[in-house]
N, C-alpha and C positions, 0 to 999 in steps of 0.2 A: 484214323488219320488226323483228325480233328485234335486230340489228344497228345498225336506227337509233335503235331506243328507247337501245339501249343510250352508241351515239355522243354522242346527244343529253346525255345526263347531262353529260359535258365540257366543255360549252359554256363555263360558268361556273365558274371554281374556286374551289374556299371556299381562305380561308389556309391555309397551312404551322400545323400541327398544334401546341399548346402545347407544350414540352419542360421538364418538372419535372426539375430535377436529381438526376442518377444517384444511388443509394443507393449509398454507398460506404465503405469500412473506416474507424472512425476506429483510431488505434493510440497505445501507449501509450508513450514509449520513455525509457532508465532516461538519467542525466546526461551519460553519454558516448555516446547515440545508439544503442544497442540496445533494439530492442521486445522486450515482456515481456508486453502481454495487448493485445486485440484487443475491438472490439467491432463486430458490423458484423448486420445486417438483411437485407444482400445482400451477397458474400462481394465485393466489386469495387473495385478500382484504377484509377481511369480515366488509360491514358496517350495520348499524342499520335501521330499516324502513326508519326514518324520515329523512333518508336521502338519500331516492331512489325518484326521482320524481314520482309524483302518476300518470300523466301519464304512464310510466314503469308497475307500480302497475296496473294501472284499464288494461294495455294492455296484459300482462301474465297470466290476471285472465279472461280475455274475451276470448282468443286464448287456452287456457288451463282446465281451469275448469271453464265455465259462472255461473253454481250454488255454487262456492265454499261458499260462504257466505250464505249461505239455509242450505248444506244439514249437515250432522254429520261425515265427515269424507269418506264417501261414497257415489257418487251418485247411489243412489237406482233402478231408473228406469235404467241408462244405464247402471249400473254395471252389475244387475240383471241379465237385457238381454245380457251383454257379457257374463256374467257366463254358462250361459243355453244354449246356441250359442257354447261356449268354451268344456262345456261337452260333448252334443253329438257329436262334431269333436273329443276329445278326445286329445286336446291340445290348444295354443291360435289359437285363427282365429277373436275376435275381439278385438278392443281395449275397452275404456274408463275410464282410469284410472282415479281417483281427483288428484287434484293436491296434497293430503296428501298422496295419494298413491306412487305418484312420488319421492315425499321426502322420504318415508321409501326405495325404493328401492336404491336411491341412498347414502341412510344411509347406508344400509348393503354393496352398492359396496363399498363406501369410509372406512368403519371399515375394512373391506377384507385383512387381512395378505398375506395372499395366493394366487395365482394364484387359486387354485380349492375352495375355500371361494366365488373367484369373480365370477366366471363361476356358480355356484352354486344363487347366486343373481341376474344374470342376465338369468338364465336357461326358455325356451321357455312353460312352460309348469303348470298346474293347480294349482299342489302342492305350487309351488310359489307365485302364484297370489293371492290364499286364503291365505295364511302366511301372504300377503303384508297387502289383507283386515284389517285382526284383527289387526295388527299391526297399519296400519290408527286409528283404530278407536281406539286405547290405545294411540296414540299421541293427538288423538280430546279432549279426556277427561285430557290430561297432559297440552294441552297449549290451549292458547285462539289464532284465528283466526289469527291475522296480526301479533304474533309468529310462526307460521307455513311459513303463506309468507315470512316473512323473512329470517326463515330458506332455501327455499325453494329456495330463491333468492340469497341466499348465494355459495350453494351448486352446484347449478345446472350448465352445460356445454353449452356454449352456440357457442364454435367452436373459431377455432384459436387460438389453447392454451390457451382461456380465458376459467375462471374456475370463477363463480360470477357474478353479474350483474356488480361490479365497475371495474374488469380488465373487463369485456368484454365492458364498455362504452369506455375505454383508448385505448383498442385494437382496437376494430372499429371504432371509433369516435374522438381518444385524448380530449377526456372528462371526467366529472364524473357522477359517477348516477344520482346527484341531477339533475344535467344542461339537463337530456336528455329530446330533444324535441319529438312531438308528429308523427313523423315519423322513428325519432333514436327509439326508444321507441318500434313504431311496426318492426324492423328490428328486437330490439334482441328479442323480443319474439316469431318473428315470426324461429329463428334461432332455439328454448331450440329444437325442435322436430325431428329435422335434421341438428345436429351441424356438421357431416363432411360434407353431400353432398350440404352445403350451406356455406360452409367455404370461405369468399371471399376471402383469398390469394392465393386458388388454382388457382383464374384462371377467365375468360369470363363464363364460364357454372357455373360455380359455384356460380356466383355473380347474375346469371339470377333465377336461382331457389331461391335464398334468397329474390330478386326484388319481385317472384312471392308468397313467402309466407309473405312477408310484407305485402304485398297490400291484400291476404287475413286475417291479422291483422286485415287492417285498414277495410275490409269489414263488417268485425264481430262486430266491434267497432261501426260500423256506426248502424248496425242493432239491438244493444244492448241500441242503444242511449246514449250510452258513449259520443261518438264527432257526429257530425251531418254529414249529405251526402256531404255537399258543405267541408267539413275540413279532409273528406276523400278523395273526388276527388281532392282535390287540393296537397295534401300529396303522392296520387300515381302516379298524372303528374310530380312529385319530381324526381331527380334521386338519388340515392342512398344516397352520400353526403358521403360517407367513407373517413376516414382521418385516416389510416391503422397506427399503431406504432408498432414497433417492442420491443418485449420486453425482451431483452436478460437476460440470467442468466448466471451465473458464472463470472469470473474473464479475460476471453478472450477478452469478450467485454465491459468491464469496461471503463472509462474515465480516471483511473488511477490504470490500471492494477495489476502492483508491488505492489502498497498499500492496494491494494484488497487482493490480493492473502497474505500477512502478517498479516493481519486483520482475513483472511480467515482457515491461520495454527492458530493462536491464540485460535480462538473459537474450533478448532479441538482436539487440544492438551491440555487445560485448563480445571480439573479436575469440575471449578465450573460451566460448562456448562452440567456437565454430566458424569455419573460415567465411561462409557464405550466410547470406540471411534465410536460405533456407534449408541450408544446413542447421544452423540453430532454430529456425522452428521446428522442426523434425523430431530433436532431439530433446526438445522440450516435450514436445507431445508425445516420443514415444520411448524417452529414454529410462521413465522409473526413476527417476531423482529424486532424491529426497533433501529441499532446498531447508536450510534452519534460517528464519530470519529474526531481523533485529528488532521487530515489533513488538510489544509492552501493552497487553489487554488493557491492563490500568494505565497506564497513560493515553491508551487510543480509547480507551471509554470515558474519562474523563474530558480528553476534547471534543469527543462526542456530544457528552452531555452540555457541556459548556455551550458549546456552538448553538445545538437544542434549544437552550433555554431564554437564547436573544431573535435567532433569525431562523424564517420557518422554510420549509421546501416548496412552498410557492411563491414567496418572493422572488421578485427579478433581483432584486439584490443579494449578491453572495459573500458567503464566509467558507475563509477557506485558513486553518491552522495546520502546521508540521513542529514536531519536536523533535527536536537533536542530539545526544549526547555529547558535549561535550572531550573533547581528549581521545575519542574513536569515531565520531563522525557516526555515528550510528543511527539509523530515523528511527524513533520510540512511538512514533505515530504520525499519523495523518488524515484530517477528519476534514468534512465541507459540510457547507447547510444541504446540500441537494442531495439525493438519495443518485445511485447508481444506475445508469439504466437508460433507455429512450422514452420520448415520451411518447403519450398516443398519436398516432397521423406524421410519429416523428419532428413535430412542432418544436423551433429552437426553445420557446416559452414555457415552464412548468415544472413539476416537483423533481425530476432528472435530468441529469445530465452524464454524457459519454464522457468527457473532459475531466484530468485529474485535476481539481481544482488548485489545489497545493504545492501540485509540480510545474513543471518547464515541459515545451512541448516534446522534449525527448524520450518524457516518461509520463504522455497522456495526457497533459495539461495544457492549457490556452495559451492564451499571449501574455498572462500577467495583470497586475495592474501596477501604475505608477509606485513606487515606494516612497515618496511623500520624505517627509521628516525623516527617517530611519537613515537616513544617507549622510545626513551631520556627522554621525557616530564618525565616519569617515576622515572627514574633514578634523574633526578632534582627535583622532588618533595622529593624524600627520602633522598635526602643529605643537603634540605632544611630542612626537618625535625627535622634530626640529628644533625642542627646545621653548617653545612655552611654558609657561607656568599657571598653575588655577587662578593666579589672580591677575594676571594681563588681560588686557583688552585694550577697546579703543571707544570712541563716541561713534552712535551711527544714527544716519539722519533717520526722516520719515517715510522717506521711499529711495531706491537706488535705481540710475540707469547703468547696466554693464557696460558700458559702451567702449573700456579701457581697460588693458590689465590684464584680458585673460588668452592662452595659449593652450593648444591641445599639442599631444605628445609628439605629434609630426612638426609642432614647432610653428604650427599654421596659428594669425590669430584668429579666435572665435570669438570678440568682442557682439555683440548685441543692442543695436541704439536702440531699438524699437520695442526693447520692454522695459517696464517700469514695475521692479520688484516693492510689494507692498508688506509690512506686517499683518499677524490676526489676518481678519477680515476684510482687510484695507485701508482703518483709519487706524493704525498702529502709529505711536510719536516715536519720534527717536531719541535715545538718550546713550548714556555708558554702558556697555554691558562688556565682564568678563568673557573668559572662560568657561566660567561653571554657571555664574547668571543666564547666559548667553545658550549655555547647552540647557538648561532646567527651565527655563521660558523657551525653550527652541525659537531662536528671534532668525526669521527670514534673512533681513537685510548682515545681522550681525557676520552669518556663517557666509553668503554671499562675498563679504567684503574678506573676512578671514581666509577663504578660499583664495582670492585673487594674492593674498599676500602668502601665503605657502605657497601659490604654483596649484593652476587646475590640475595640471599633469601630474604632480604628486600626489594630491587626491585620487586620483584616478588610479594610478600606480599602487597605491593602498590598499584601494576595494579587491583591485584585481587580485593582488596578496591575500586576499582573502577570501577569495574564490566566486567574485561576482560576476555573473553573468548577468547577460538578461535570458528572459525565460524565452523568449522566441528563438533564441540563440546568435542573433545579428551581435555586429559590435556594437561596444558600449557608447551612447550618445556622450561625445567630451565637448562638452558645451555650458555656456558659464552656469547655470542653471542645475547640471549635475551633484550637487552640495543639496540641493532641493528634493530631489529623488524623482526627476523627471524621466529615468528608464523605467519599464515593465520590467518586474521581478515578481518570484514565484516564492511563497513561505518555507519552501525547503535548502535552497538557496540562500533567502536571508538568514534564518534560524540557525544555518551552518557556519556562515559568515557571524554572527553576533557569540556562536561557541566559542570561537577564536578568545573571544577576551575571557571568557570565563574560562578556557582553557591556558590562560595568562601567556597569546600571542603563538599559541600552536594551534594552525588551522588542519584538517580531517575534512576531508572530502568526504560528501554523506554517502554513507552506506547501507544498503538496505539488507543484502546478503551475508549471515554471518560463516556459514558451512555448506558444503551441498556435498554428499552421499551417494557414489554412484552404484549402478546395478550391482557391483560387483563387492558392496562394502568399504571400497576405498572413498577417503578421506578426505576435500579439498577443505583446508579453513582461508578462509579472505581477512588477511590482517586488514587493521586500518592502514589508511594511506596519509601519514601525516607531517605538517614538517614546521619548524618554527618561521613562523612570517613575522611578528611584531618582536623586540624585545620585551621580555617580563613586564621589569619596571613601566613603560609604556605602558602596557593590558594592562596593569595595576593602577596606573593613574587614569585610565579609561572608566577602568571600573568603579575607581573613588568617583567622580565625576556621572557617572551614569545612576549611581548607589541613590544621587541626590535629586535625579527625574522624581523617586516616589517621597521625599521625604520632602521637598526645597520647590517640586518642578508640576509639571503637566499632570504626574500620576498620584499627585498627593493625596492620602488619604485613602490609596487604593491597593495598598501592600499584601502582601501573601500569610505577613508573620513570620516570615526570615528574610537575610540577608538576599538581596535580589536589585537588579541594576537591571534598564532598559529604555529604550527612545520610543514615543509616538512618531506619530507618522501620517500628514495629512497633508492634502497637495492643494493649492491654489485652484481653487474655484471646486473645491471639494469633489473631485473628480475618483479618489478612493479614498481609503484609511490605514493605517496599519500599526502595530505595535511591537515592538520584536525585544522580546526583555530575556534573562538568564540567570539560573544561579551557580552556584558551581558545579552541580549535577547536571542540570540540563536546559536548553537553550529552547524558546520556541518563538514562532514568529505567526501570526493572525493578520491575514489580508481582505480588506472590504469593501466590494466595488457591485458595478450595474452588471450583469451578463451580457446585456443586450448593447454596451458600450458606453467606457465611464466619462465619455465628454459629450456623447447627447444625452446622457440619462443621470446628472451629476446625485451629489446624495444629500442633495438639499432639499427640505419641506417633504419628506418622506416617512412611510411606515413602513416601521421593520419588525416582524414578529407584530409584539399587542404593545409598540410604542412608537412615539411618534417624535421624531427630530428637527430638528430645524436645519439641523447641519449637522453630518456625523462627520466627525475628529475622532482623532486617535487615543482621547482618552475618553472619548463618549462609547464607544462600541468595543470595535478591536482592542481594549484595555481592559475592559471587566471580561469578556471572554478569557483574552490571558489570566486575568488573575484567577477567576472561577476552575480555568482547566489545570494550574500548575500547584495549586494548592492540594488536591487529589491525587495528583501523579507524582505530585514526592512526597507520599503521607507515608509511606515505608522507609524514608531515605531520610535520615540524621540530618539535621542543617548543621550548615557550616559558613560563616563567613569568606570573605575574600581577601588576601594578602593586603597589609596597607600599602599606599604609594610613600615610596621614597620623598619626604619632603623637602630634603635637602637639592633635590633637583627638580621636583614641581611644585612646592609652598612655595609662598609669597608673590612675587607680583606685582603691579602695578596697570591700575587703570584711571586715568582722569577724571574725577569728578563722580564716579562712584557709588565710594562713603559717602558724597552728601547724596545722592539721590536716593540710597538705600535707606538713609535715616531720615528723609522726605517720605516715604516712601510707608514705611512705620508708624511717622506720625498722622499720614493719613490712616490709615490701618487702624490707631487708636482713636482717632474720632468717630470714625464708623463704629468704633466698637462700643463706644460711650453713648452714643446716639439710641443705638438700640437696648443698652442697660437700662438706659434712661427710659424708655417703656415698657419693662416688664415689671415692676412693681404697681402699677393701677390693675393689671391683671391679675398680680398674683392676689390682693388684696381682696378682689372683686369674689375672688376663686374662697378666699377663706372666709366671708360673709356668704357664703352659700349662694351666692350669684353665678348663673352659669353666664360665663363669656361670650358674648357676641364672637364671632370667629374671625381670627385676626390671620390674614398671609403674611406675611412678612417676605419682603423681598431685597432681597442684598443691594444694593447698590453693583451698579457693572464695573467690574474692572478692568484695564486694559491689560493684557499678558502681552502684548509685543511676540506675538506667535503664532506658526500655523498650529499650534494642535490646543488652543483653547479650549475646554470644556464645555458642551450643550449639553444639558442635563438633560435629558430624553422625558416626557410627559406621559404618565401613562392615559391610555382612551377609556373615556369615561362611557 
């Protein structure tokens, strides 16, 4: 009776079971096709038969189901007899499932929304197992045989987070399925049936019990006459041969952290992965993407080391650099002083940080720190625009009050009685300064006043064209001060914005995504997104003008060895630093501030790394990192100069008084210089009489630069 109740059930079969697609790796891989971080839900690779080795194959089907290839979905006789076994207990008490059996059940676990969905597929008991029946045998008639193994093989757990036969080759073996030999081969099969208490990263016992269902693998294999006695015994006098890989996910244990975790807000926030936020995480975590990004080892190792070699991961003081490409907007890197990671007890303080230093808070990053001097570029661009020339100017005193003059876009004034902008350090004098004087001493009060006479609002208008945000994402502060770089910005951001001119006035919104790969093989590619904001001519005379920071300015003497243009960057009362320079390849920008907050913790009288400041300015720190990281990172790449600027619409000029302060200016220059000639021949003479020399310092006389980005030469600790 037992038997026909049960026959009966058959009669009718429901469909072939829904199959939700496999949760599988998506991965990250850097421009030339090496993965760097991983994100996966389920550790799994889904590949095709013909690319499992058929040992694998003959060994999961000998250890698993020997009749799978005979019977229809069901083995009859053992089934039967579990069935009949199963009833009069009045629950399971045997096994023998098929291997088709095995695949629907762990279809119904893997579809399982719910906790009580799962419990419910996995439930001990009759009801279930007859479900599982019909369902087998609605799959036998859906697909053909070494469709099922595959599936089967796909799907299946085989322990150590490996989910698949090709993570569980890479996990035990750092292999892949094709390659697995005839002992790897009886490991993972002998694993599907007892994936935790045969999990060999737990432990000695646990690697003995998986020892001992290999070799009964290999026994069954032998008796099936699959492989012969001598290729069995020689297989289990083997030892294990595990070649364990760890396979991390998320952004923790990335190769390049930061650029993970940007890459990672990207796909989170970006409406074309997904209508919902957790739609897109989902799909991230289970969809097997394969993301290609726009990262550059060599570039990202370079501002690695660069960063390295100034500021350490215990200082409260951070470095945070991004590189841009130029004409695609592409980030070629992104490096910080602090390592990835929390620190112990979770403490704000210490060698980690959760925060992408380099970015805006939309992709991991803080609130920024002020951009100092870098925001002139601004200001110079809009008076180039308008029609200045490199050699206009005006006189500007020793300190200025805004108090007049200045209007934000809504037309509103934002005049300022109550500050008093100084040069330098605050005893800056005032005198003529250009255009290019003016930009290559970066003079406070000069761009201050040049602002007010082009229009804040045009200023502003500019940056915006150039895709400035600030990093916390608020609007932009338009307040007379703005020419100063009093907003928070993030190095990815500026470095994008400073491409624009090396890109001659075509700005590219940065992008970190260059391709993504879906399960299926198709193809998305992510153009840049780009569009001309400046005219040429302008970004050409920008660029002439910038060319003359390293040669004329704040960076003198700190050049790369090509053509290369860029602004310091230091804010009144030294509250951060920054440097943001470019050459026609590639644009990058270095920000340098306190963590713990850059107007109570300013960056004066401070050690950074194994030297000691008195003041960091933008061509004391954040300038030899730049030049240190961008000399490596385009040591593949041809130099090439930048367009000249049309002279005819920015030569000449006129600024009053000038010429003579310039040629003042010289002939102090030559008595200093005559001063100190004038004492090196009692030394050298002393030196060719075989006298050694009393030790002489020699100290320059100070000079004024009329600038926030003065140079402190940094001391090293003795």
């Amino acid at each position: 009776m037992a038997a026909k109740n049960v026959a009966n059930t058959f009669l009718d079969l429901p469909p072939a079971p829904r199959e939700e697609p496999l949760a599988q790796v998506t991965r990250l891989l850097d421009k030339d096709g090496r993965q760097f971080a991983q994100f996966y839900e389920a550790n799994r690779t889904n590949v095709r038969l013909g690319a499992v080795a058929p040992v694998m194959r003959q060994a999961i089907v000998a250890i698993e189901d020997a009749r799978f290839y005979e019977h229809g979905g069901l083995d009859v006789r053992g089934t039967f007899r579990a069935l009949l076994t199963n009833t009069q207990a009045g629950g399971i008490r045997q096994g023998g499932s098929s291997l088709t059996q095995q695949l629907v059940k762990n279809i119904l676990v893997e579809g399982a929304r719910t906790e009580a969905e799962r419990d419910k597929a996995r439930a001990p008991n009759l009801a279930r197992k007859i479900t599982e029946l019909r369902l087998a045998l609605a799959l036998e008639e859906k697909y053909r045989k070494d469709e099922i193994l595959e599936r089967y093989l796909n799907i299946a757990y085989f322990g150590a987070g490996a989910h698949g036969v090709e993570a569980a080759a890479r996990r035990f073996f750092s292999t892949s399925a094709a390659k697995l030999t005839l002992a790897e081969a009886a490991t993972l099969a002998g694993a599907v049936r007892m994936p935790y208490s045969t999990d060999p990263s737990l432990g000695r016992e646990h690697r003995a019990r998986l020892k001992a269902r290999r070799d009964l693998v290999l026994d069954r294999m032998a008796g099936l006459k699959l492989i012969t006695q001598r290729q069995a015994t020689a297989a289990k006098n083997a030892p294990l041969g595990l070649r364990l890989r760890p396979e991390p996910g998320g952004c923790a244990q990335s190769a390049y952290p930061f650029f993970c975790l940007y890459v990672q807000r990207e796909l989170l926030s970006n409406p074309v992965f997904g209508n919902t936020a957790t739609e897109r995480r989902r799909r991230m975590a289970r969809g097997g993407l394969v993301i290609r990004t726009s990262l550059d080892p060599i570039a990202q190792h370079a501002a690695e080391q660069a960063i390295r070699r100034h500021v350490s991961p215990e200082d409260t003081e951070v470095a945070a650099e991004a590189m841009v490409e130029p004409r695609t907007g592409r980030i070629r890197a992104m490096a910080a002083s602090k390592r990835f990671g929390r620190n112990p007890g979770n403490r704000k303080n210490g060698p980690k940080t959760t925060f992408n230093l380099a970015a805006d808070t939309a992709h991991g990053g803080g609130q920024g720190f002020q951009a100092g001097s870098t925001f002139k570029a601004y200001t110079l661009a809009t008076a180039l625009k308008q029609g200045w020339r490199f050699g206009d100017g005006f006189k500007t005193p020793g300190a200025l009050v805004p108090g007049q003059g200045y209007r934000n876009c809504a037309g509103r004034p934002v005049n300022d009685p109550n500050t008093r902008i100084l040069n330098a350090s605050g005893e800056g004098e005032g005198g003529p300064h250009s255009i290019e004087t003016g930009t290559w001493k970066s003079v406070n009060i000069f761009f201050m006043m040049l602002e007010r006479k082009v229009g804040l609002c045009n200023v502003v208008k500019t940056a915006r064209t150039l895709g400035v945000v600030r990093a916390d994402g608020e609007p932009l502060k338009e307040v007379p001060t703005f020419t100063l770089g009093v907003n928070e910005m993030d190095p990815v951001t500026v470095a994008a914005s400073f491409a624009t001119f090396a890109a001659r006035g075509r700005y590219c919104r940065p992008l970190a995504i260059v391709e993504i790969v879906g399960r299926d093989g198709r193809r998305t590619h992510v153009p840049p997104s780009c569009e001309q904001v400046i005219e040429r001519p302008v970004a050409d005379a920008v660029n002439y003008v910038l060319q003359g920071v390293f040669t004329e300015g704040t960076m003198k003497g700190q050049g790369i060895g090509r053509p290369a243009a860029g602004k310091t960057g230091t804010n009144n009362g030294y509250t951060s630093a920054w440097f943001a320079g470019y050459t026609p390849a590639l644009a990058a920008a270095v920000s340098v501030g306190d963590i713990r907050g850059s107007y109570r913790f300013p960056l004066t009288g401070v050690r950074i790394g194994d030297r000691y400041y008195g003041s960091v300015q933008g061509a004391s720190l954040p300038g030899p990192i730049w030049v240190e990281s961008m000399g490596p990172a385009l040591r593949e790449v041809e130099p090439r100069g930048f367009p000249g600027p049309d002279m005819s619409r920015f030569g000449g000029g006129h600024t009053p008084g000038l010429k003579e302060a310039l040629a003042e200016e010289e002939r102090r220059e030559g008595r200093r210089g005559d001063h100190h000639a004038r004492r090196r021949p009692r030394h050298l003479f002393e030196w060719l009489l075989g006298r050694r020399p009393r030790r002489v310092e020699i100290t320059l006389p100070r000079r004024d630069r009329h600038d926030g980005d003065r140079r402190d030469r940094p001391r090293r600790r003795h």
